[in-house]
PANUTI-264646 format. One record per atom (N, C-alpha, C): residue number from 0; residue in three letters; y, x, z. Coordinates in Angstrom, 1 decimal, m for minus. Example, Ala and Ser with C-alpha at 12.3 -4.5 7.8 and 13.67 -1.06 7.14 Angstrom:
# PANUTI-264646
[r 0,'ALA',[m5.7,13.2,7.8]]
[r 0,'ALA',[m4.5,12.3,7.8]]
[r 0,'ALA',[m3.3,13.2,7.8]]
[r 1,'SER',[m2.2,12.8,7.1]]
[r 1,'SER',[m1.1,13.7,7.1]]
[r 1,'SER',[0.0,12.9,7.9]]
***
This chain:
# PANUTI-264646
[r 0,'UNK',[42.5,m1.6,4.1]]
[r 0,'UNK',[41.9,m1.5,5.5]]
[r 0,'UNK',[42.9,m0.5,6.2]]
[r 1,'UNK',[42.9,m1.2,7.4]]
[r 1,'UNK',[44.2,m0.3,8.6]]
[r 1,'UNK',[43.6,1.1,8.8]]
[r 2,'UNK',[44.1,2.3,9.3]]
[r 2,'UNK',[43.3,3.5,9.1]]
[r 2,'UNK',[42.5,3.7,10.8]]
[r 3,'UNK',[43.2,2.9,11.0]]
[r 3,'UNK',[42.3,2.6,12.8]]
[r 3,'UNK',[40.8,1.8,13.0]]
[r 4,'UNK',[41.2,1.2,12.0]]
[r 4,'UNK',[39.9,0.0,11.8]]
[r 4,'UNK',[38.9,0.8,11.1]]
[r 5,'UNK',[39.0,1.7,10.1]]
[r 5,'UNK',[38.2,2.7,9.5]]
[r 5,'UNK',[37.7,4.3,10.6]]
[r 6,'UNK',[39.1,4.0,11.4]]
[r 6,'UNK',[38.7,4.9,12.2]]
[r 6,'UNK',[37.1,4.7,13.3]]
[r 7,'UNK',[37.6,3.4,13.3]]
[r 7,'UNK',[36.6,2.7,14.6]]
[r 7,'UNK',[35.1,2.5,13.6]]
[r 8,'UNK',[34.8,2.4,12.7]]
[r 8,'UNK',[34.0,2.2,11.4]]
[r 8,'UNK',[33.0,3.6,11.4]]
[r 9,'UNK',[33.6,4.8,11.6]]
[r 9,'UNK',[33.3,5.8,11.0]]
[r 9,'UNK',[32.7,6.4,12.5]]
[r 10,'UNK',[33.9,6.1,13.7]]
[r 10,'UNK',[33.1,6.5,14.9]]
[r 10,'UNK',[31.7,5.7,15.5]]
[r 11,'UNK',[31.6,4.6,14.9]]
[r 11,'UNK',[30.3,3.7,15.3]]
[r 11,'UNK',[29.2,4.1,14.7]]
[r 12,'UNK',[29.6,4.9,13.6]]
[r 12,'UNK',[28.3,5.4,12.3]]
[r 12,'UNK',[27.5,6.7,12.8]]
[r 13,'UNK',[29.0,7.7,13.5]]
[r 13,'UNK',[28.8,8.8,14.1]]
[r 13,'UNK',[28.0,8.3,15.3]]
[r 14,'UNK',[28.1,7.8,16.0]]
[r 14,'UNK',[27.7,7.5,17.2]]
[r 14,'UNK',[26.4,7.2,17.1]]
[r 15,'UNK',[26.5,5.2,16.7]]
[r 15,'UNK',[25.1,5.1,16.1]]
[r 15,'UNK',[23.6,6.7,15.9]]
[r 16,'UNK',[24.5,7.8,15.2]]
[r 16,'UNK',[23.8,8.5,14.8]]
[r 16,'UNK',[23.5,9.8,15.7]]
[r 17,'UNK',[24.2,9.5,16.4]]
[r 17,'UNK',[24.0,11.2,17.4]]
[r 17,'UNK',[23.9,10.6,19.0]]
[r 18,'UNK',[23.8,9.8,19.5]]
[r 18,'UNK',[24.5,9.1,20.7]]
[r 18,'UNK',[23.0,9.1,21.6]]
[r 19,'UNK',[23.3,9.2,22.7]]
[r 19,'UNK',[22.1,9.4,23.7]]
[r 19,'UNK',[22.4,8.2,25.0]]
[r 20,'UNK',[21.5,8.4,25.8]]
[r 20,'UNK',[21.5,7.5,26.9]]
[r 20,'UNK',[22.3,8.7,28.1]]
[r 21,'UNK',[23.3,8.2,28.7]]
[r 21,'UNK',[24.1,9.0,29.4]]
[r 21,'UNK',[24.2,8.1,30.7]]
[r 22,'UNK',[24.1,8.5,31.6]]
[r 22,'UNK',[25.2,7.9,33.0]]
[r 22,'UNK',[26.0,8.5,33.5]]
[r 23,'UNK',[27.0,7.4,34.1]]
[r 23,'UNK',[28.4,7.9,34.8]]
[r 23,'UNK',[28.4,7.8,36.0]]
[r 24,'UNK',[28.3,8.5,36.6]]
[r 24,'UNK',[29.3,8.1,38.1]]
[r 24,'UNK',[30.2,8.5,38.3]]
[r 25,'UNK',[31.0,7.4,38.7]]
[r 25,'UNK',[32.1,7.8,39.5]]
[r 25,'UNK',[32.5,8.1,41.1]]
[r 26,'UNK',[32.9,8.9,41.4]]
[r 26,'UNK',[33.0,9.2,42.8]]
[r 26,'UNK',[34.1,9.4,43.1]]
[r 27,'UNK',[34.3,9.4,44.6]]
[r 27,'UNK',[35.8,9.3,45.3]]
[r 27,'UNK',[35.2,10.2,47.1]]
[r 28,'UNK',[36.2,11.2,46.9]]
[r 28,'UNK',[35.9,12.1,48.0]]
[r 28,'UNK',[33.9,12.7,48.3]]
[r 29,'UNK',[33.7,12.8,47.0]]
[r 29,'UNK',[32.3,13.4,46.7]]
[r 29,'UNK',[31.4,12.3,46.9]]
[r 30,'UNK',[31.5,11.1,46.9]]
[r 30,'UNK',[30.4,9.9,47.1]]
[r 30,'UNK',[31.0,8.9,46.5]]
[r 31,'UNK',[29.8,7.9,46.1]]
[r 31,'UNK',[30.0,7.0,44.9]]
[r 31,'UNK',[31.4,6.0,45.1]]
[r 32,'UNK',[31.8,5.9,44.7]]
[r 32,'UNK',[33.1,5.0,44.6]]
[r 32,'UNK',[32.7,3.3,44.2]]
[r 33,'UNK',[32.5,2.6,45.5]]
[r 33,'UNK',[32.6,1.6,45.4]]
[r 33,'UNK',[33.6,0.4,44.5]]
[r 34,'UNK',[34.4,1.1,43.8]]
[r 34,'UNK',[35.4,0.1,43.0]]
[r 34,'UNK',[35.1,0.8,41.5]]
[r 35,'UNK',[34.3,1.6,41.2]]
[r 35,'UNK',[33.9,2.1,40.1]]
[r 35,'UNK',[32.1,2.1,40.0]]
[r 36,'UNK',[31.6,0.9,39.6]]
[r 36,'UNK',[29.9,1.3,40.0]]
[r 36,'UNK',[29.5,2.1,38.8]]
[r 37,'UNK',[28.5,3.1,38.7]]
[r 37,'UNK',[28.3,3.6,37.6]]
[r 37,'UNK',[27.5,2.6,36.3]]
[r 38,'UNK',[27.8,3.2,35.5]]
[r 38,'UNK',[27.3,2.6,33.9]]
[r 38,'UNK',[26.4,3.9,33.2]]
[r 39,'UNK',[25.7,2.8,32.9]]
[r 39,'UNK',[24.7,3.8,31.2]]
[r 39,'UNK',[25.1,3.3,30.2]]
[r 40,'UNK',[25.3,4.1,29.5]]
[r 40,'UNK',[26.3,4.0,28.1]]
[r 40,'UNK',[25.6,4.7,27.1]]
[r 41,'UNK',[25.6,4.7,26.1]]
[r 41,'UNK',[25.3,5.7,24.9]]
[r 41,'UNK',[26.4,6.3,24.3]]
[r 42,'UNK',[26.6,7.7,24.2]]
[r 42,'UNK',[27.8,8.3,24.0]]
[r 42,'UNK',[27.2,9.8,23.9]]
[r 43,'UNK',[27.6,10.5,22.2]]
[r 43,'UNK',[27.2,12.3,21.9]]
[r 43,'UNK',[27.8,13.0,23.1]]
[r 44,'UNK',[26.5,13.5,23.5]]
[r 44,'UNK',[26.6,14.4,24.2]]
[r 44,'UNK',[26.1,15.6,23.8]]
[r 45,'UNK',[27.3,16.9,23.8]]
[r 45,'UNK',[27.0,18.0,23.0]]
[r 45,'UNK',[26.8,19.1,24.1]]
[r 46,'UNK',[25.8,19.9,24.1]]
[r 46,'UNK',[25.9,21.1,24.8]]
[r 46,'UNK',[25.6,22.1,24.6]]
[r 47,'UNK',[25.2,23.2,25.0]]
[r 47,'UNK',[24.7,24.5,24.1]]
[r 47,'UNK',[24.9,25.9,25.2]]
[r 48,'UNK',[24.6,26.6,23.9]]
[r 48,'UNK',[24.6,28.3,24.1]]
[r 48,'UNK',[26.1,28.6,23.2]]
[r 49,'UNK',[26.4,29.7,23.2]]
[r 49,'UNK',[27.4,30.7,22.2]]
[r 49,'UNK',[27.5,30.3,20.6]]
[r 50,'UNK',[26.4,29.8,20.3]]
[r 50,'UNK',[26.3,29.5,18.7]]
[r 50,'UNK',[26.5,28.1,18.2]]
[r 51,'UNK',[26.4,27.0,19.7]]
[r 51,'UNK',[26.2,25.8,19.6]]
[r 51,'UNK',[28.0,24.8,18.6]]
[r 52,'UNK',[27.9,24.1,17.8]]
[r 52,'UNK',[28.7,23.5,17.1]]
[r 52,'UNK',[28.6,21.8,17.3]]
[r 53,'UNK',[29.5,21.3,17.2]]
[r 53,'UNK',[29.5,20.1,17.0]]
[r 53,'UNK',[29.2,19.4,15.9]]
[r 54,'UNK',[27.9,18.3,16.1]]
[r 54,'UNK',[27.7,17.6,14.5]]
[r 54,'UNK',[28.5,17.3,13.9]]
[r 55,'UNK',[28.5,16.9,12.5]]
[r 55,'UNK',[30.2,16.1,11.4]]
[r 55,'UNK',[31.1,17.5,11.2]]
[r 56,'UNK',[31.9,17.0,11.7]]
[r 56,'UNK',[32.9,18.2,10.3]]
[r 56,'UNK',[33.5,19.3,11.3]]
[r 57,'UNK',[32.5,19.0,12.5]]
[r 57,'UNK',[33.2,20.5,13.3]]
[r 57,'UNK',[34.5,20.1,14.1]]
[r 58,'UNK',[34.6,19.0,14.1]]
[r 58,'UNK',[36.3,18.4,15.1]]
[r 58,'UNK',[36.3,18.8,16.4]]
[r 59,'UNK',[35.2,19.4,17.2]]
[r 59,'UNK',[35.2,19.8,18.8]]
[r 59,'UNK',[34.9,21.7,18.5]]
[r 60,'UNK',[35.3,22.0,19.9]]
[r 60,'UNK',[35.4,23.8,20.0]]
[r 60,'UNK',[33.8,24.2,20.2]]
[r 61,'UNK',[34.1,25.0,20.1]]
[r 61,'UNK',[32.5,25.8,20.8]]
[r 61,'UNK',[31.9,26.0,22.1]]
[r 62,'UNK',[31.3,25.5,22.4]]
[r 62,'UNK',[31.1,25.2,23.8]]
[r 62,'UNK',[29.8,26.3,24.7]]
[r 63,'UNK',[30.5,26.9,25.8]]
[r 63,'UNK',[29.4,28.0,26.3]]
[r 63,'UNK',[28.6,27.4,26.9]]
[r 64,'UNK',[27.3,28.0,27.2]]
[r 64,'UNK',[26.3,27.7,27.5]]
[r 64,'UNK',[26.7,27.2,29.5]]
[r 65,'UNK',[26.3,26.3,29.8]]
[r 65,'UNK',[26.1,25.3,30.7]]
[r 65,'UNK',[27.3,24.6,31.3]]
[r 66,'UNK',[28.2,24.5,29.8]]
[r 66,'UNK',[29.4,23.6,29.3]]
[r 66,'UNK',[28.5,22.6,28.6]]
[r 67,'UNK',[29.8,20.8,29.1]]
[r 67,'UNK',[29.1,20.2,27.5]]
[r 67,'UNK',[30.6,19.1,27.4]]
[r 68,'UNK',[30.1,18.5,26.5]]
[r 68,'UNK',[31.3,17.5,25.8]]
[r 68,'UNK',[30.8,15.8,26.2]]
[r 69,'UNK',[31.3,15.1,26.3]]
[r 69,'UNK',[30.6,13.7,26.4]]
[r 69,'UNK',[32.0,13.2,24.9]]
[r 70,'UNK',[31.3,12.7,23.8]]
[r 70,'UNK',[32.2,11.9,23.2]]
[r 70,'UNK',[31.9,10.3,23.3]]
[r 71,'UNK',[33.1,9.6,23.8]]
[r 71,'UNK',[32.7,8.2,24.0]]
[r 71,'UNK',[33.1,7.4,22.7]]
[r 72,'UNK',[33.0,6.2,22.0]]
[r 72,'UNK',[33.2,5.4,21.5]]
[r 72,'UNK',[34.7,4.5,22.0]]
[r 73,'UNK',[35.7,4.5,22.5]]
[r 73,'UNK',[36.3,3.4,23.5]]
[r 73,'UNK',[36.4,2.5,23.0]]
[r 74,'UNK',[36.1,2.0,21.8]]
[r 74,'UNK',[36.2,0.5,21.2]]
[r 74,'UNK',[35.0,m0.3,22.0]]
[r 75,'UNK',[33.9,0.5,22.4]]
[r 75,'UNK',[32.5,0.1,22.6]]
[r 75,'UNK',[32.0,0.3,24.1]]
[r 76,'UNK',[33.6,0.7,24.9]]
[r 76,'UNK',[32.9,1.2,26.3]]
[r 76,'UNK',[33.7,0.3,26.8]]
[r 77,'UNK',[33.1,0.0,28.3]]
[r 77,'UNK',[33.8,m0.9,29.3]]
[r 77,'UNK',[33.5,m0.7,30.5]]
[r 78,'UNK',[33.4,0.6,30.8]]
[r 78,'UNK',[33.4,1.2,32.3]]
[r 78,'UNK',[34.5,1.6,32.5]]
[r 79,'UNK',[34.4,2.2,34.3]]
[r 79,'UNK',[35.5,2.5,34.1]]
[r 79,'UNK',[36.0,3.8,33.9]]
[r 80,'UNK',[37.7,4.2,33.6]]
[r 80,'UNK',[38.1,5.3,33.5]]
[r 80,'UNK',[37.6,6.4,33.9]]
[r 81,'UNK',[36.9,7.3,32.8]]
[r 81,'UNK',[36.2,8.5,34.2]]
[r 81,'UNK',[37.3,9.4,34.8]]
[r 82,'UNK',[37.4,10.4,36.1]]
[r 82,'UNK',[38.2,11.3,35.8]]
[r 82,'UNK',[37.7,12.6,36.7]]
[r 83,'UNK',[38.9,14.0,36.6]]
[r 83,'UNK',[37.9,14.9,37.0]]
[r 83,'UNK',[37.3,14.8,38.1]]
[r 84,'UNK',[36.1,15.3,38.7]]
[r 84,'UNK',[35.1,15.5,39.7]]
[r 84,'UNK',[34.2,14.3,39.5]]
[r 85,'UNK',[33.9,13.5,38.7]]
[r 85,'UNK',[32.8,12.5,38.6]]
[r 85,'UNK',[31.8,13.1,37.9]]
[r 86,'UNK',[30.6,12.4,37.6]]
[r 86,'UNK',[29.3,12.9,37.0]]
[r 86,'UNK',[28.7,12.5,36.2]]
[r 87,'UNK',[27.9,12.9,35.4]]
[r 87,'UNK',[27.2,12.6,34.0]]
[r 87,'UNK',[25.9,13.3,33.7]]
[r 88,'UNK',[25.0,12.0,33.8]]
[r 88,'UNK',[23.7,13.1,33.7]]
[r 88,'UNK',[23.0,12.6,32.1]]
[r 89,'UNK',[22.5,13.4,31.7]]
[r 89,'UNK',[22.1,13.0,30.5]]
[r 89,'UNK',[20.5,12.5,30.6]]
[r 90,'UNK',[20.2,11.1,30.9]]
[r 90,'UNK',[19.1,10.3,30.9]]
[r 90,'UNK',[17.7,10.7,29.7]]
[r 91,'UNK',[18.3,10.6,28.8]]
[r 91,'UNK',[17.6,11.1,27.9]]
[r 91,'UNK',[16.6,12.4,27.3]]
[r 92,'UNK',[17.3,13.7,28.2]]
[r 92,'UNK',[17.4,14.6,28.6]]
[r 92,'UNK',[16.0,15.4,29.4]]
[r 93,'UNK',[14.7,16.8,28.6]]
[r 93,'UNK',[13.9,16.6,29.8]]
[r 93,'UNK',[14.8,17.2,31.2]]
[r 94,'UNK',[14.0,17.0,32.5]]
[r 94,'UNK',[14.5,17.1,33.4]]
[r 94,'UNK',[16.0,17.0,33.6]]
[r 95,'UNK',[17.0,15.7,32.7]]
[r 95,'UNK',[18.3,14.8,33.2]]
[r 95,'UNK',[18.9,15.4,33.8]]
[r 96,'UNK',[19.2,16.8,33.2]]
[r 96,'UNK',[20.6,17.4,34.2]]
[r 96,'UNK',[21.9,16.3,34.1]]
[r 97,'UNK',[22.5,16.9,35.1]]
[r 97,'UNK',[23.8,16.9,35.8]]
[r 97,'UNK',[25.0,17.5,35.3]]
[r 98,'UNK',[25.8,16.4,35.1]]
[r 98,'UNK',[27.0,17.8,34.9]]
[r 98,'UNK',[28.1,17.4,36.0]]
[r 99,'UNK',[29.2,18.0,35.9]]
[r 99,'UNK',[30.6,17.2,36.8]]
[r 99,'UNK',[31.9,17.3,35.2]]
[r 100,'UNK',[32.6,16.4,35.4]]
[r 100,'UNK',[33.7,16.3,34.5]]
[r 100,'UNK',[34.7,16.5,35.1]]
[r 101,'UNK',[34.9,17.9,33.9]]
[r 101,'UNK',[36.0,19.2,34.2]]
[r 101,'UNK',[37.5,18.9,33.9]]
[r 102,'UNK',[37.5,17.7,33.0]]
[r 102,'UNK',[38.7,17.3,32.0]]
[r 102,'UNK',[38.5,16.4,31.0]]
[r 103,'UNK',[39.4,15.3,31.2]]
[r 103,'UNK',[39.4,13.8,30.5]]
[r 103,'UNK',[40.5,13.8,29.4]]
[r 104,'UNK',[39.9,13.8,28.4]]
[r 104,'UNK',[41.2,13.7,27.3]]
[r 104,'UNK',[41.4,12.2,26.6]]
[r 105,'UNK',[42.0,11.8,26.9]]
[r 105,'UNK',[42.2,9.9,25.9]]
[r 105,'UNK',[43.1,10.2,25.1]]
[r 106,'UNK',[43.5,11.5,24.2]]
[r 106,'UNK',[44.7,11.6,23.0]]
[r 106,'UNK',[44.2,11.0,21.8]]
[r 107,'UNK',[42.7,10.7,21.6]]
[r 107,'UNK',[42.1,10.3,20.5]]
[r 107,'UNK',[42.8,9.0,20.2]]
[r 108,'UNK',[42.4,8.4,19.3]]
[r 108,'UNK',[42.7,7.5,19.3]]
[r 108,'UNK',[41.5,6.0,19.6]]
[r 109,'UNK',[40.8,6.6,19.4]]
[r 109,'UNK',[39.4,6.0,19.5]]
[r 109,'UNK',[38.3,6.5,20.6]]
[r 110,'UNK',[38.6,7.2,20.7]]
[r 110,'UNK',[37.5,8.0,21.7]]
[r 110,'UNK',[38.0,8.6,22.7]]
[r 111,'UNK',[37.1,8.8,24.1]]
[r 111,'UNK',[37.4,9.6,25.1]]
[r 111,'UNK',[36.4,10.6,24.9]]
[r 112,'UNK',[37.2,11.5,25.4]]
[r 112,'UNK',[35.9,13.2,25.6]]
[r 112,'UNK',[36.4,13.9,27.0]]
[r 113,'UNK',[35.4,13.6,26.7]]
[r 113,'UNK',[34.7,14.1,28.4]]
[r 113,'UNK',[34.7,15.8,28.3]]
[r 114,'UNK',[34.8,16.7,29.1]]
[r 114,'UNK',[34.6,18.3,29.1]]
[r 114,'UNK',[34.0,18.6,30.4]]
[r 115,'UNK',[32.5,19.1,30.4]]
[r 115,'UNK',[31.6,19.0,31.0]]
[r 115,'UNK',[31.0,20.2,31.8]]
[r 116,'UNK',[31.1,20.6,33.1]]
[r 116,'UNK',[30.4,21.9,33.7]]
[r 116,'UNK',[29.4,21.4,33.9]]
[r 117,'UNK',[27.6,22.1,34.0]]
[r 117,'UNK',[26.5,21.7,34.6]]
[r 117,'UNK',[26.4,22.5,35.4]]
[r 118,'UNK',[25.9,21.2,36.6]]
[r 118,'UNK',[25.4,20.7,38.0]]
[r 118,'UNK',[24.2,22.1,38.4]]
***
């Protein structure tokens, strides 16, 4: 087995298992961006206080309190590109905060992560 294909195997298990109901929007000049409509996706969304850790083996930093992470799947997403100043609220969530996305990383190979200030 190719180590990408196990890659993609292992991120669907993680996900499957941690993964929430998220929306995206994208915007352009602070209002929705008509060539980008938003999507609901399922994708870990990590956030916290000072003590807060990432599920699995600890592969993301520590994240301060009303910081968060969005990890996506990209084998499994088909919206579009997010980038910084768009939004993510976590649906799932009581009272669905808000966050804005502070910084888009695609180095993964598999996944996008999102780095998240709340709204």
């Amino acid at each position: 087995m190719d180590w990408r294909e196990l890659e993609r195997t292992v991120d669907s298990i993680v996900g499957g298992a941690f993964s929430e109901a998220v929306r995206l929007s994208f915007l352009k000049n602070g209002t929705a961006d008509p060539a980008r409509p938003l999507v609901d996706i399922e994708a870990i969304l990590l956030t916290g206080g000072d003590d807060s850790f990432a599920p699995g083996n600890g592969f993301r930093a520590r994240l301060s309190a009303g910081q968060g992470e969005i990890v996506i799947n990209r084998s499994a997403y088909t919206g579009s590109m997010p980038k910084t100043g768009d939004r993510a609220r976590a649906t799932d969530r009581a009272g669905m905060p808000w966050f804005e996305v502070a910084t888009v990383s695609d180095r993964y190979s598999n996944l996008l992560v999102l780095s998240l200030n709340q709204v």
